[in-house]
C-alpha positions in Angstrom: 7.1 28.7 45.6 5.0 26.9 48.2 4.9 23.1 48.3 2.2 21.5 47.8 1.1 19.3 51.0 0.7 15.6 50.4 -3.2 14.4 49.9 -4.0 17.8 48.7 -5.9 17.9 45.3 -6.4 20.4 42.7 -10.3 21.4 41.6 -9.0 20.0 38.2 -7.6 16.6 39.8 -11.0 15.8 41.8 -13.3 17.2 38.7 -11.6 14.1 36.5 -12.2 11.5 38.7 -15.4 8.8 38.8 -17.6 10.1 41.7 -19.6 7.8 43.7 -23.4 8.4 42.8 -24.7 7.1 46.2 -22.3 9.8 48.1 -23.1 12.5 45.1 -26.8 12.4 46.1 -26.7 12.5 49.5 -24.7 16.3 49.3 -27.2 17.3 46.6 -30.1 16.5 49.0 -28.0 17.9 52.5 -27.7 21.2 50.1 -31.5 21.3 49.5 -30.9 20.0 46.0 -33.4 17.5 44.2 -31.4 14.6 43.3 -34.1 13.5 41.0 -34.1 17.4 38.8 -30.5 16.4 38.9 -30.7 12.9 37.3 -32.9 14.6 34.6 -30.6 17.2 33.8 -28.1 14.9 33.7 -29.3 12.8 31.4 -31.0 15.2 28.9 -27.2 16.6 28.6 -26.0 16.1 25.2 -23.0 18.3 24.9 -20.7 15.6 24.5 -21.9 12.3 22.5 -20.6 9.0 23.6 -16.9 8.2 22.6 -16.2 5.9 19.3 -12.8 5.2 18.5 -11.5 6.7 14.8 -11.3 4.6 12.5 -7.7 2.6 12.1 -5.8 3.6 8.8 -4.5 2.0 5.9 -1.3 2.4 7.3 -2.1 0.9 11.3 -3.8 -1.6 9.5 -0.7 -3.1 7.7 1.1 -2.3 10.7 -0.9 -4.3 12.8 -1.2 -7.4 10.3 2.7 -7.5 10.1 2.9 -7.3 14.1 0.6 -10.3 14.6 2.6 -12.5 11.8 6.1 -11.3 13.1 5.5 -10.2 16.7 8.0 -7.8 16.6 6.8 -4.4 18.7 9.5 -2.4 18.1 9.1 -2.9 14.0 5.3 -2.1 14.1 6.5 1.1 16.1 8.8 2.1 13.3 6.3 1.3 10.7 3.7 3.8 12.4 5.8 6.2 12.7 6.1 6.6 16.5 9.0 6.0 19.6 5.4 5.7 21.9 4.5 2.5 23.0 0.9 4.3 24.5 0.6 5.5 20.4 1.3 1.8 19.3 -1.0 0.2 21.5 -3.8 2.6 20.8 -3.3 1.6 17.1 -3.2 -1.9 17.7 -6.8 -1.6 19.8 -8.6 0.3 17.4 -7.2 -1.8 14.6 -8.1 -5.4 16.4 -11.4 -3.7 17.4 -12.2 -2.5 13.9 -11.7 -5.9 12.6 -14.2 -7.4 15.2 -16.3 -5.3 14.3 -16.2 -6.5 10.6 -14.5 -3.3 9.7 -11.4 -5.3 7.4 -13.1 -8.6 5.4 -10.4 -10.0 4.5 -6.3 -10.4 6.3 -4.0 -9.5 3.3 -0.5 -11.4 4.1 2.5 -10.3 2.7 3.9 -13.2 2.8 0.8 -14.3 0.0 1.0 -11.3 -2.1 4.7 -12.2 -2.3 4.1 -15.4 -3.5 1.5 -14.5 -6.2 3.9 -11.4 -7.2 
């Protein structure tokens, strides 16, 4: 098996990364291309609407309530289910971003519904 050479990129590798637009339509226009068809093609592509997170569950929800009264990572881990940190932390941002986004009214605390129980 050949090794790769360092600084060499796969099509895949370059094809994920943000392109400069500036550089982009100066090789559309050195290969005869009308930057300005592009831009228009561009932009009437809908094949892929813009990203919204998913909405948090029941479950990431109480996770995430317990993690900001207790601050313990490794318990809101356990409680979702998951070893990942990258898993947690996606819960937690979708969670605190649902919530400022008026998704959850009202903060249940366990430590209230204990008291009233």
């Amino acid at each position: 098996m050949a090794a790769r050479k360092s600084g060499q990129k796969s099509a895949d590798e370059f094809w994920s990364k943000v392109l400069s637009a500036p550089k982009v339509k100066r090789i559309l226009e050195r290969r005869g291309f009308s930057a300005e068809a592009f831009r228009k093609d561009y932009e009437a592509d809908t094949s892929r609407g813009p990203r919204s997170p998913k909405k948090p569950t029941r479950t990431e929800i109480d996770a995430v309530e317990a993690f900001q009264e207790s601050g313990d990572f490794e318990a809101m881990k356990s409680a979702l289910g998951t070893g990942s940190s990258a898993v947690a932390n996606s819960a937690l941002r979708r969670v605190l971003q649902f919530k400022a986004q008026g998704g959850v009214k009202t903060i249940r605390r366990r430590s209230a519904e204990r008291a009233t129980s």
